[in-house]
C-alpha positions in Angstrom: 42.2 -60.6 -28.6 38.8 -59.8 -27.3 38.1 -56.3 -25.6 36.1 -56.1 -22.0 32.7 -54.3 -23.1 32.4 -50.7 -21.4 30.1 -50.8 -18.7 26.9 -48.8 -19.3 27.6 -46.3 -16.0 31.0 -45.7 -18.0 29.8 -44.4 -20.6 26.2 -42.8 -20.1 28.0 -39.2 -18.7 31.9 -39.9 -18.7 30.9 -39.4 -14.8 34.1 -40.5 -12.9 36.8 -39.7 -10.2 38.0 -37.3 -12.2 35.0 -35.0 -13.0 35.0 -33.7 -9.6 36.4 -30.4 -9.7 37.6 -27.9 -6.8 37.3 -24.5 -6.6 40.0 -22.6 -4.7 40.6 -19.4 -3.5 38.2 -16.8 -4.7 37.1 -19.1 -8.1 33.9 -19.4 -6.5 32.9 -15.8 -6.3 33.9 -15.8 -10.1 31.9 -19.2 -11.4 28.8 -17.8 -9.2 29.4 -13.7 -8.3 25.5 -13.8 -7.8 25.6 -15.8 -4.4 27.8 -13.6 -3.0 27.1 -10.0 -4.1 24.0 -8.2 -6.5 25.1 -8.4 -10.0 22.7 -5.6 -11.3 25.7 -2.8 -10.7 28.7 -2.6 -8.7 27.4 -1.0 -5.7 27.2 -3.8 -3.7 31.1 -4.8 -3.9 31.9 -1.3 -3.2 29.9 -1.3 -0.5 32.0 -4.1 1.3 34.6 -1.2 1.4 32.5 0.8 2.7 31.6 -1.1 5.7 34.8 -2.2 6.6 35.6 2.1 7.3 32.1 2.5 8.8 32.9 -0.6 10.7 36.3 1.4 12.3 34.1 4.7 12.6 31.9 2.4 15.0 34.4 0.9 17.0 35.5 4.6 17.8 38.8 4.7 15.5 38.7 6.8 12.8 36.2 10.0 12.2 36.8 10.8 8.7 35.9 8.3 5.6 36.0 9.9 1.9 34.9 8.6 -1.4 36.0 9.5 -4.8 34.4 8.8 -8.3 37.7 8.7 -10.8 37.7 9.8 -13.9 39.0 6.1 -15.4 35.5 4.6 -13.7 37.5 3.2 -10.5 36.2 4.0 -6.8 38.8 5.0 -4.0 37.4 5.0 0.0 39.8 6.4 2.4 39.4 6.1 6.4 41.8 7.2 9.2 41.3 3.9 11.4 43.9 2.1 12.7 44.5 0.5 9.2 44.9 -3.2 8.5 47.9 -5.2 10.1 50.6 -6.3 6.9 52.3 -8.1 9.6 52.6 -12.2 8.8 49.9 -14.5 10.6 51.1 -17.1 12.9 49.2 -19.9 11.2 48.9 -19.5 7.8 53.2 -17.3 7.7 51.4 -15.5 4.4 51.1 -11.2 5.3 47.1 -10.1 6.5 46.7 -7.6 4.6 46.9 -10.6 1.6 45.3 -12.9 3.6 41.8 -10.6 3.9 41.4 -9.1 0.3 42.7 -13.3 -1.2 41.0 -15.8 1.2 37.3 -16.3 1.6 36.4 -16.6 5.4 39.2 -14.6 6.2 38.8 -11.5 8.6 39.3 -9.9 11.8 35.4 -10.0 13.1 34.8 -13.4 14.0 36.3 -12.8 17.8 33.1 -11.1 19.1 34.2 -11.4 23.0 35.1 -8.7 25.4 38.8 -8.7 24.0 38.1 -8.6 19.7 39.1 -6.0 17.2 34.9 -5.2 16.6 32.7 -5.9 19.6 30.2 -4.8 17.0 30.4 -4.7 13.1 28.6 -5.6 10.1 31.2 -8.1 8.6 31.1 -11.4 9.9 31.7 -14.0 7.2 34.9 -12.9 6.3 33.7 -12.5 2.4 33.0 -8.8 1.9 36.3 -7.6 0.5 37.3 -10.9 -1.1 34.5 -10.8 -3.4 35.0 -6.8 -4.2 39.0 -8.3 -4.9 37.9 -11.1 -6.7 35.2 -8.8 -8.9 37.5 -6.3 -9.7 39.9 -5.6 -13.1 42.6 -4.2 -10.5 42.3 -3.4 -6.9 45.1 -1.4 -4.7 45.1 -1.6 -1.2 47.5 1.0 1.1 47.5 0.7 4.8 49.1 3.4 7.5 50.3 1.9 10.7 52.7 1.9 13.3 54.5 4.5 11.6 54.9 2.4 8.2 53.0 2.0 4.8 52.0 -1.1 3.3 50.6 -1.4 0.0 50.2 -4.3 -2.6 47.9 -4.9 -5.7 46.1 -7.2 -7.2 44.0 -8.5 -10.6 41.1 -10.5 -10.4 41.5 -11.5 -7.1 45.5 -12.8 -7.6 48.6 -10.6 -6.3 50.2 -8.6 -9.2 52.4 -6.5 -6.8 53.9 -7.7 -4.1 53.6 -6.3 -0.7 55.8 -3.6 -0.4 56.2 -1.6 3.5 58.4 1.8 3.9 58.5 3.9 6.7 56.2 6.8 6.9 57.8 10.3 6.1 57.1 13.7 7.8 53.7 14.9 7.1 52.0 11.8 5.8 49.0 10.5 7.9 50.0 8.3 10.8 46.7 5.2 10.2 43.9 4.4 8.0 43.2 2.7 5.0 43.1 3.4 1.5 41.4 0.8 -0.8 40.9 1.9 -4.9 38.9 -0.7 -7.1 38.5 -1.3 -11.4 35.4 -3.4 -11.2 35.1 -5.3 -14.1 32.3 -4.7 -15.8 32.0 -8.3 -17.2 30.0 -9.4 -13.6 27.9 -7.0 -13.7 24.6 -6.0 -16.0 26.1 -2.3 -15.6 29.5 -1.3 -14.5 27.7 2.6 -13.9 27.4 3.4 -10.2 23.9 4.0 -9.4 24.6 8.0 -7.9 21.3 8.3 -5.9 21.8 4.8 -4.0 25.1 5.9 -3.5 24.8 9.6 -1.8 22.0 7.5 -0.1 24.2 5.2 1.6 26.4 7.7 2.4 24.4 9.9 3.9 22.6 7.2 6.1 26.2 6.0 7.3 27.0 9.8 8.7 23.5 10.0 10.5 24.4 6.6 12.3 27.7 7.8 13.0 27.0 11.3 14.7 30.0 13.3 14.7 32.4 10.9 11.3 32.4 13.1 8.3 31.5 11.7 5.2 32.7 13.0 1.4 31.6 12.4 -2.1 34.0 13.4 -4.7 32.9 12.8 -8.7 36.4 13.4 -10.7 34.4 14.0 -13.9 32.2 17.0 -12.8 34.6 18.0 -9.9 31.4 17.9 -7.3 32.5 17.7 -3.8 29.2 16.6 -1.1 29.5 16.2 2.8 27.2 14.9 5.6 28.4 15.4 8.8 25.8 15.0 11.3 25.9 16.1 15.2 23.2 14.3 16.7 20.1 11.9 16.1 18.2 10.6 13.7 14.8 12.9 14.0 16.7 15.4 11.4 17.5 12.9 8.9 14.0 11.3 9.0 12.1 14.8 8.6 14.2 15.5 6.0 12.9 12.1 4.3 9.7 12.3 5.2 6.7 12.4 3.0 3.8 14.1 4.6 3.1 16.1 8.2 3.4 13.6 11.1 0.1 13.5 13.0 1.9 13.3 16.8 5.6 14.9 17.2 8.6 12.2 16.4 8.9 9.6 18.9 12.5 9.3 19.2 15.1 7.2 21.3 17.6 4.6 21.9 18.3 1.8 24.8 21.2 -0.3 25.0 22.0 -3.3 27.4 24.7 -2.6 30.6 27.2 -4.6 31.6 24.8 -6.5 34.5 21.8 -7.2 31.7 21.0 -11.2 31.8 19.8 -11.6 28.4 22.0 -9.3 25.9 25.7 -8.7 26.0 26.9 -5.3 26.6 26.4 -2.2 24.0 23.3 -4.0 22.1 20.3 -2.4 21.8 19.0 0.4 19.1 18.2 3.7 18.6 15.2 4.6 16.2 12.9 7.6 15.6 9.4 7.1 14.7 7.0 9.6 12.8 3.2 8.7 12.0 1.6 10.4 9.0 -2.3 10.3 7.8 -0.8 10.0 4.0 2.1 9.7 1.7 4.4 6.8 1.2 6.1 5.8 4.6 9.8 5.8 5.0 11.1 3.2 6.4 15.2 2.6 6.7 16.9 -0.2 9.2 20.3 -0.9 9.7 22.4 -3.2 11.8 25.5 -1.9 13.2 25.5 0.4 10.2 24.7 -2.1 7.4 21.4 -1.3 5.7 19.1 -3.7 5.8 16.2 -3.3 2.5 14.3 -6.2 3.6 14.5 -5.7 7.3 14.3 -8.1 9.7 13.6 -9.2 13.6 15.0 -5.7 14.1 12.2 -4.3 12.8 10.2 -7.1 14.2 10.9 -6.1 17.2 10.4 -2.1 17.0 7.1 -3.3 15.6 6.2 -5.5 18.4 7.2 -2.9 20.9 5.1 0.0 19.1 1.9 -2.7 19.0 2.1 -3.6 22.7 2.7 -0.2 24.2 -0.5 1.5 21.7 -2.4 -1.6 22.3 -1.8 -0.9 26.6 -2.8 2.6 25.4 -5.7 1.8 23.9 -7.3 -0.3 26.8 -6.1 1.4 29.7 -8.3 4.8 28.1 -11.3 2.2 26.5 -10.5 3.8 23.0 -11.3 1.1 21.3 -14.9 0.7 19.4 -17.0 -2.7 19.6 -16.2 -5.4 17.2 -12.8 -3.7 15.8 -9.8 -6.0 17.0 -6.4 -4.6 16.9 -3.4 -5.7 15.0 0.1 -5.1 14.8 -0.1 -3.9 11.3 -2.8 -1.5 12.1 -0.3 0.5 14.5 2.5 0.3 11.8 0.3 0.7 9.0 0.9 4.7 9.0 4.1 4.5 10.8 7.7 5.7 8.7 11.2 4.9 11.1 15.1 4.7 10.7 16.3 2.0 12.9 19.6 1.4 13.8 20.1 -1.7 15.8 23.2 -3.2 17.5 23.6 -6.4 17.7 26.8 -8.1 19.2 26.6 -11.6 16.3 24.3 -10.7 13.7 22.4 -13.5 11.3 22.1 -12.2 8.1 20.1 -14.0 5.2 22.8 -14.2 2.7 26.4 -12.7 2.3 24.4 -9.3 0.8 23.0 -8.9 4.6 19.7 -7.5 3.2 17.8 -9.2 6.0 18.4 -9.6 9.8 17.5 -13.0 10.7 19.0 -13.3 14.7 16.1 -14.5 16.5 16.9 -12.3 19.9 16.9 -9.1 17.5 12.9 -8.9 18.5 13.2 -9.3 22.2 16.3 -6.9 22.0 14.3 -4.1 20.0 11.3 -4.6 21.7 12.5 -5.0 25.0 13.6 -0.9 24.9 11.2 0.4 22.7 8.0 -0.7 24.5 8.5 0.9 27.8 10.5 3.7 25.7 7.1 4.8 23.9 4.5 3.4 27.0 6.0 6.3 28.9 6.1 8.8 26.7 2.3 8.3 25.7 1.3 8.3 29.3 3.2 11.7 29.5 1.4 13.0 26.5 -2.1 11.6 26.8 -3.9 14.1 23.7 -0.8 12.4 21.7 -1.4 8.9 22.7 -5.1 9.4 21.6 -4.3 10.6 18.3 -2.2 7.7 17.4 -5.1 5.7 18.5 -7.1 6.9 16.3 -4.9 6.4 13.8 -4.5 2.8 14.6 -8.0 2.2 14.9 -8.7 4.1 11.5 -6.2 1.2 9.7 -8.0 -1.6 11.6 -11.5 -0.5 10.1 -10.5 -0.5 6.9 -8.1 -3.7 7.1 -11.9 -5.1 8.6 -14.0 -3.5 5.8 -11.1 -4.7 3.4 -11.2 -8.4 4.5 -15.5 -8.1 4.1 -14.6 -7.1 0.3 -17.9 -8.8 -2.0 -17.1 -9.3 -4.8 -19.4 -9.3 -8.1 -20.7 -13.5 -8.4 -19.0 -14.8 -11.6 -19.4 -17.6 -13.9 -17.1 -18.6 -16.4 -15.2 -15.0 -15.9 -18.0 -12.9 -16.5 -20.4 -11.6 -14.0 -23.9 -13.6 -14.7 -27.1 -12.2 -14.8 -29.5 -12.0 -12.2 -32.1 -15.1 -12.5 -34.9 -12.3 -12.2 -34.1 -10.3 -14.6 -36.6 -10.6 -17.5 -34.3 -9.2 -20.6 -35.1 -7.7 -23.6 -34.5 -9.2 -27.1 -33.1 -6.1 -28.9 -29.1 -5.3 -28.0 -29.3 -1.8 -29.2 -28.5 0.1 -26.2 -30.2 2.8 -27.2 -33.3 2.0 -27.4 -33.4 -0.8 -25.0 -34.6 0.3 -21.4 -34.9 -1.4 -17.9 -36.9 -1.1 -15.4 -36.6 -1.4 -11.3 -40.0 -2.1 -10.2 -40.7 -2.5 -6.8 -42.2 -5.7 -6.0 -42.8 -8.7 -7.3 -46.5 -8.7 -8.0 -45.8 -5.6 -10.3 -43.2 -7.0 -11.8 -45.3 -9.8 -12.8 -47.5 -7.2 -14.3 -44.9 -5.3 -16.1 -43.5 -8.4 -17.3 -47.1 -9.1 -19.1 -47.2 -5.8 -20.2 -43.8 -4.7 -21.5 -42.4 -4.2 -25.0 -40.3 -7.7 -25.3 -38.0 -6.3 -28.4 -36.6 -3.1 -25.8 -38.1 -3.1 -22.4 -36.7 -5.4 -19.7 -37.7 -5.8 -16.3 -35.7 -6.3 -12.8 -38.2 -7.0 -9.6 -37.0 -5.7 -6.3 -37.8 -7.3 -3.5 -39.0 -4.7 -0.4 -36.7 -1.5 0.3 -33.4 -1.1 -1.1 -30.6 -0.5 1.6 -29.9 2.7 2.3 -26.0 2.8 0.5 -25.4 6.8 1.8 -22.4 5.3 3.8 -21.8 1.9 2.8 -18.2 1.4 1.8 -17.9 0.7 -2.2 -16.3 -2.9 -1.3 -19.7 -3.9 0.9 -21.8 -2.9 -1.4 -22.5 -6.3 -3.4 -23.1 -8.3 0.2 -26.6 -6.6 -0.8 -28.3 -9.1 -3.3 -30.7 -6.0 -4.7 -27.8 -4.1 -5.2 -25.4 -6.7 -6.8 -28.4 -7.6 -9.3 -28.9 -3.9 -10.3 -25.3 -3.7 -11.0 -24.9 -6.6 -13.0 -28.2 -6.1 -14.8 -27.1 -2.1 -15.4 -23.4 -4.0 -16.7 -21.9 -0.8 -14.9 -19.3 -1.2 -12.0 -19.9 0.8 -8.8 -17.4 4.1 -8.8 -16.7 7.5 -7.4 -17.8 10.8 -9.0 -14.3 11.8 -10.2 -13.4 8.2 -11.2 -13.7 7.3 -15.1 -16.0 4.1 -15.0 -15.9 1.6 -18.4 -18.8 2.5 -19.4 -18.8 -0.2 -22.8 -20.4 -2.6 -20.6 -23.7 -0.2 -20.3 -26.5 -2.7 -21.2 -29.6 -0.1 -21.0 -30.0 3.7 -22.9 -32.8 4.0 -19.8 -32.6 2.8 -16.4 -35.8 3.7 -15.1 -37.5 3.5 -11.2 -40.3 2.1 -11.1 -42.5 2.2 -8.1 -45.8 2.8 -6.6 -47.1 6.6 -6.2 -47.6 6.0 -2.3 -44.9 6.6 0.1 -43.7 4.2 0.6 -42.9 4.1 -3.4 -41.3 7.6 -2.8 -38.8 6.0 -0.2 -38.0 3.0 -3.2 -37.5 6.1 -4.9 -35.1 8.1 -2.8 -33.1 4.9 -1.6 -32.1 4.2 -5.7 -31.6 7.8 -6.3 -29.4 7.5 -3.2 -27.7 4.5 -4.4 -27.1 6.1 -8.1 -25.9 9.6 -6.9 -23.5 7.8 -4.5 -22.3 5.1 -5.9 -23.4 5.5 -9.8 -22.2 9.1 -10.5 -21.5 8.5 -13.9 -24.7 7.2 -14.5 -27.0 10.5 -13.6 -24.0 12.6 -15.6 -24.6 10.8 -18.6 -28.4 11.3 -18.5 -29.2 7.3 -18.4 -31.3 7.7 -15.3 -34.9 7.7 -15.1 -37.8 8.0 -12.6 -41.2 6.3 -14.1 -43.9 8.7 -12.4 -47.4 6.1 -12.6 -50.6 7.2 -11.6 -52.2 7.9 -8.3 -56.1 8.1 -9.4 -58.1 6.5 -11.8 -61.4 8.4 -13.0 -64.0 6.5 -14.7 -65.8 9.4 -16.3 -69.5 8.5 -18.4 -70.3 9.6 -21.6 -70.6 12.9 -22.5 -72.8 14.3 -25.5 -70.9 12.5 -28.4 -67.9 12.0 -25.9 -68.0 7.5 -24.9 -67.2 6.7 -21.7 -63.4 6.8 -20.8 -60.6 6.0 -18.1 -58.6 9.1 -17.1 -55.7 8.7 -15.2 -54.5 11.6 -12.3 -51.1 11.5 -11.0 -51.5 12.7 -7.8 -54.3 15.3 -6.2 -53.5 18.0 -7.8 -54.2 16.0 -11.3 -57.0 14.4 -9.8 -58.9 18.0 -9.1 -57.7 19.3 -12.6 -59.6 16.4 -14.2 -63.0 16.8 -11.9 -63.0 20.1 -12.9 -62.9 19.7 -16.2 -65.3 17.0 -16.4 -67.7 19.7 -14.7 -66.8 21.8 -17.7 -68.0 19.3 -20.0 -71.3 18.7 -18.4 -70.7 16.2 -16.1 -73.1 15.9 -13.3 -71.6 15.8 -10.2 -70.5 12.6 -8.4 -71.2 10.8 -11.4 -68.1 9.7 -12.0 -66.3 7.2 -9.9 -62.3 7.4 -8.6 -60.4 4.5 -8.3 -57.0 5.0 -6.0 -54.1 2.4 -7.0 -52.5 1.0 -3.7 -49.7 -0.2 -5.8 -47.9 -0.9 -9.0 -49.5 -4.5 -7.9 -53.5 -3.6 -8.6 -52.7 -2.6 -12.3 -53.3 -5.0 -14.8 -50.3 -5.6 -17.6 -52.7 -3.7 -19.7 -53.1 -0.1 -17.5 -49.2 -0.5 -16.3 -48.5 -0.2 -20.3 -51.0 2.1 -21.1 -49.8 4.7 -18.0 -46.4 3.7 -17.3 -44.3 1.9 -19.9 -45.8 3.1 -23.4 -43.1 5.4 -24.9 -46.0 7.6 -26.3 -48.3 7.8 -23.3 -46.4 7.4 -20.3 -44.4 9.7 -18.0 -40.7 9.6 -17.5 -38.7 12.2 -15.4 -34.7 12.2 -16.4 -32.7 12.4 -13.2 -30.4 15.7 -13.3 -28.4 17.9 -10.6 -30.3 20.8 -12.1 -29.3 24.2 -10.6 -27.3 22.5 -7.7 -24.2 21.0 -8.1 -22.2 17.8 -7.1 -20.9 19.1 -3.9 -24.5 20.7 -2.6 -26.6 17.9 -3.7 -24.0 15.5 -1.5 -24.4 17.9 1.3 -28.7 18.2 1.1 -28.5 14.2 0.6 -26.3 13.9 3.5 -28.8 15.6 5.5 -31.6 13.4 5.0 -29.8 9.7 4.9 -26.1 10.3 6.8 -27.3 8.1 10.1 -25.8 10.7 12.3 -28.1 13.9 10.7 -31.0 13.4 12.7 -30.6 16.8 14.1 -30.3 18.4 11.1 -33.4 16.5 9.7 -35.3 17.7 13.1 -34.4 21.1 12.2 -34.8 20.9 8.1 -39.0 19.3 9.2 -39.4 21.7 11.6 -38.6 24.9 8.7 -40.4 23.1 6.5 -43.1 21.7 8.0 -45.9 23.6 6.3 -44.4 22.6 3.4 -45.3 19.0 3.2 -48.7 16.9 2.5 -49.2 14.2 4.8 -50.3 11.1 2.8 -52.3 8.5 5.6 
């Protein structure tokens, strides 16, 4: 008897009616416990808990909720609200109580109208306590109302005790909760309790519920902690707070009345604000008492409302400077806040509710804060224009941040300037460069250098003047890039620790005429090194090439030939007349020659007076008697841009002082 092949979609994967498979009940949580809580520790699952007291606290029933830390790892939270009904529902004729901790989507926060348990609380799926059930080893639940107990257990998620109800006996509490949860450790990457996280949450949950007390009880080390705070949330943010804030705390709250058009009843928020110069800002959001670690349009909108009332600020007084444009982030760069928003039917991103996603949270937010803090800076004008400077400060260096230059690469490392004429020899110690001014002279030194150690880097005209050029800007200048490159040192601070490996040259030498205009060359590198180049002048790598001013053709002498002597400046030039005098010379016999540049030496005189190792003068660059601090001040003084009065003053002391070259 012949068989029927198999078809090919038979038995490729066995895929068939029968491979679907559905979850029930709280399987879910267990096959994927990541999309539903953080699996790192169990905070998060004891945190549903949590809520669900904070959540009574905030609808005004209960003013007490304590945690304990048992000795046998479990977690107990206790509240006196008006504790969950045990009662059986009318659809599903199974008790509540079982219904919340065993059904997914099951929960007493999806009625947000005028008549529902919570007009505003942080649950809203109907998950939270589910998953801690469904995570958990054991879980106990005991509920106080109507002048009964209730109380059942349950195991992974499934009932292991039924429901059991007695009446309440004389001196036992009359409501409230009690919930005690085993996590099992097998969902998580550590079953430990992270304690700072913890004392965290608990703390912030007492600050937004002025007037609940909240206790933190360790079995193990029999610690005992309580936050019971009486009002706002400026103390809990100064307490928080990392650095001085520049303006006093801007603190308060708005919240919708019953005839608002836009938002229901109750929402609104309440936030302190504190703007420092430095330190790390601190910046905690929650809605209706659920934090919030990745924010939100909550915070979108206290942000919006802090930008447009600064920005109003800003105008209205003409504060701001020309070509500087204003952002948001600029007014919130410096800012640290606690937020506490509420929101009648929050979106969250994910059951774990790190995120506010409801799209009227910004207009909500904003829609207090703006005229809230436009006010308050017209009431405190000095105030208003400190923050303005602050804001303006963050936009100038978001501006100089976004005109970052970077060194030009090629193939990952930064390629050497085309003009750059480069030694042969790659022992940095003996090798030397040179920054002659010019091209003309550096033709010449090119001619006239040493090939094997001596290389040469042309500068076109004057090097800009880098006193106060951010360190960012400073390759948009092509001299400057090219020295850096050629030097193979990055630009850095004096107390920053360069790498110097990449040092190409034992000498970095200026090289420019002996005129005054070769002076200014001279101070604007010097400028540049000292500023930008500490490390450089530290080291002793820098060098100033002094060539000469004067050349004397003097004629023999007795059994003395004819010779060429060079005069660095005046002084030298007298020194050498006078000695020719000595020597017999008749007067004006001789004839001077004055260089105008680098430019009018051959390649033969620039080595003979300038780059010859044996005849030629070189000046190391050193702070000498001064130090850092006084040379920055004396160099501030002649190149800051806003010094001329002190240069006015510093000519006029020392006018006597100084030879005029015309």
């Amino acid at each position: 008897m012949a068989t029927s092949p198999k078809t090919s979609s038979d038995s490729a994967s066995g895929y068939s009616e029968g491979s679907i498979r559905v979850l029930k009940g709280l399987e879910p949580v267990k096959q994927r416990p990541g999309m539903y809580t953080r699996t790192d520790n169990p905070l998060h699952v004891i945190q549903e808990v949590l809520d669900n007291a904070a959540d009574e606290a905030l609808a005004g029933y209960g003013k007490k909720i304590k945690v304990t830390l048992h000795a046998d790892n479990s977690v107990s939270i206790e509240d006196d609200g008006r504790g969950i009904p045990f009662g059986l529902h009318p659809e599903e004729k199974a008790p509540v109580i079982e219904l919340v901790y065993t059904r997914l989507h099951a929960g007493g926060k999806f009625d947000k109208g005028s008549g529902g348990a919570y007009s505003f609380s942080g649950g809203l799926h109907g998950v939270g306590v589910s998953v801690t059930n469904a995570l958990s080893k054991r879980l106990e639940v005991s509920t106080h109302r109507e002048g009964s107990i209730a109380r059942l257990a349950f195991s992974g998620g499934d009932v292991i005790e039924a429901l059991q109800i007695r009446k309440l006996e004389a001196g036992e509490r009359k409501q409230g909760t009690t919930v005690r949860a085993w996590p099992d450790a097998k969902y998580f990457e550590t079953a430990a309790l992270p304690m700072g996280e913890l004392t965290h949450l608990l703390r912030s949950k007492a600050v937004l519920m002025p007037g609940v007390s909240v206790t933190l009880t360790v079995e193990k080390t029999k610690d005992t902690q309580q936050w019971l705070y009486k009002g706002g949330l400026s103390d809990y943010l100064m307490q928080t707070l990392n650095g001085d804030p520049v303006i006093p705390l801007f603190e308060g709250s708005g919240h919708a009345d019953k005839n608002a058009d836009n938002f229901a009843e109750g929402e609104g928020a309440d936030w302190c604000v504190a703007f420092t110069e430095d330190g790390q800002p601190v910046r905690e959001s929650y809605v209706n008492l659920i934090p919030t670690s990745a924010g939100g349009t909550h915070e979108s909108g206290l942000r919006d409302g802090l930008f447009t009332a600064v920005k109003g600020f800003i105008e209205l007084h003409s504060l701001l400077p020309k070509g500087v444009k204003l952002l948001p982030e600029d007014v919130f760069a410096r800012a640290s806040y606690v937020l506490s928003a509420k929101v009648l039917d929050p979106q969250f991103q994910g059951q774990i509710k790190e995120r506010l996603n409801s799209r009227d949270a910004v207009r909500l937010v904003s829609s207090f804060v703006r005229p809230a803090l436009e006010l308050w800076l017209n009431q405190h004008v000095d105030y208003g224009k400190r923050l303005a400077e602050l804001a303006i400060k963050a936009a100038q260096t978001r501006q100089r941040a976004g005109q970052k230059v970077e060194k030009r690469k090629g193939s990952g490392v930064a390629v050497l300037p085309g003009k750059l004429t480069d030694c042969e020899s790659k022992d940095i110690s003996h090798n030397e460069v040179f920054l002659v001014e010019g091209d003309s002279a550096g033709g010449s030194a090119k001619m006239g250098r040493d090939k094997e150690s001596q290389a040469i880097l042309p500068l076109r005209g004057k090097v800009l003047n880098t006193w106060e050029v951010e360190r960012d800007r400073l390759f948009a200048n092509t001299e400057i890039h090219d020295i850096s490159v050629a030097v193979g040192v990055d630009p850095h601070g004096p107390s920053d620790t360069p790498d110097m490996s990449g040092l190409r040259y034992g000498k970095i030498c200026i090289l420019s005429d002996a005129d005054v205009d070769g002076s200014h060359i001279q101070v604007l590198l010097l400028t540049l090194f000292f500023r930008h180049f500490p490390k450089l002048i530290e080291t002793g790598h820098v060098y100033v090439a002094k060539p000469p001013l004067f050349r004397v053709d003097a004629p023999a002498r007795g059994k003395k030939p004819a010779s060429k002597v060079y005069a660095l400046d005046e002084g030298e030039l007298t020194a050498t007349l006078d000695k020719l005098r000595k020597d017999g010379v008749r007067e004006g016999a001789w004839s001077i020659s004055r260089f105008k540049g680098l430019g009018e030496m051959s390649a033969e005189q620039l080595w003979e007076t300038t780059l010859n190792p044996d005849t030629r003068r070189l000046m190391k660059v050193q702070l000498g008697r001064f130090d850092f601090t006084s040379t920055q001040g004396e160099i501030t003084k002649l190149m800051g841009k806003g010094e001329a009065a002190a240069r006015r003053e510093l000519m006029e002391l020392r006018a006597d002082d100084v030879d005029i070259d015309v």
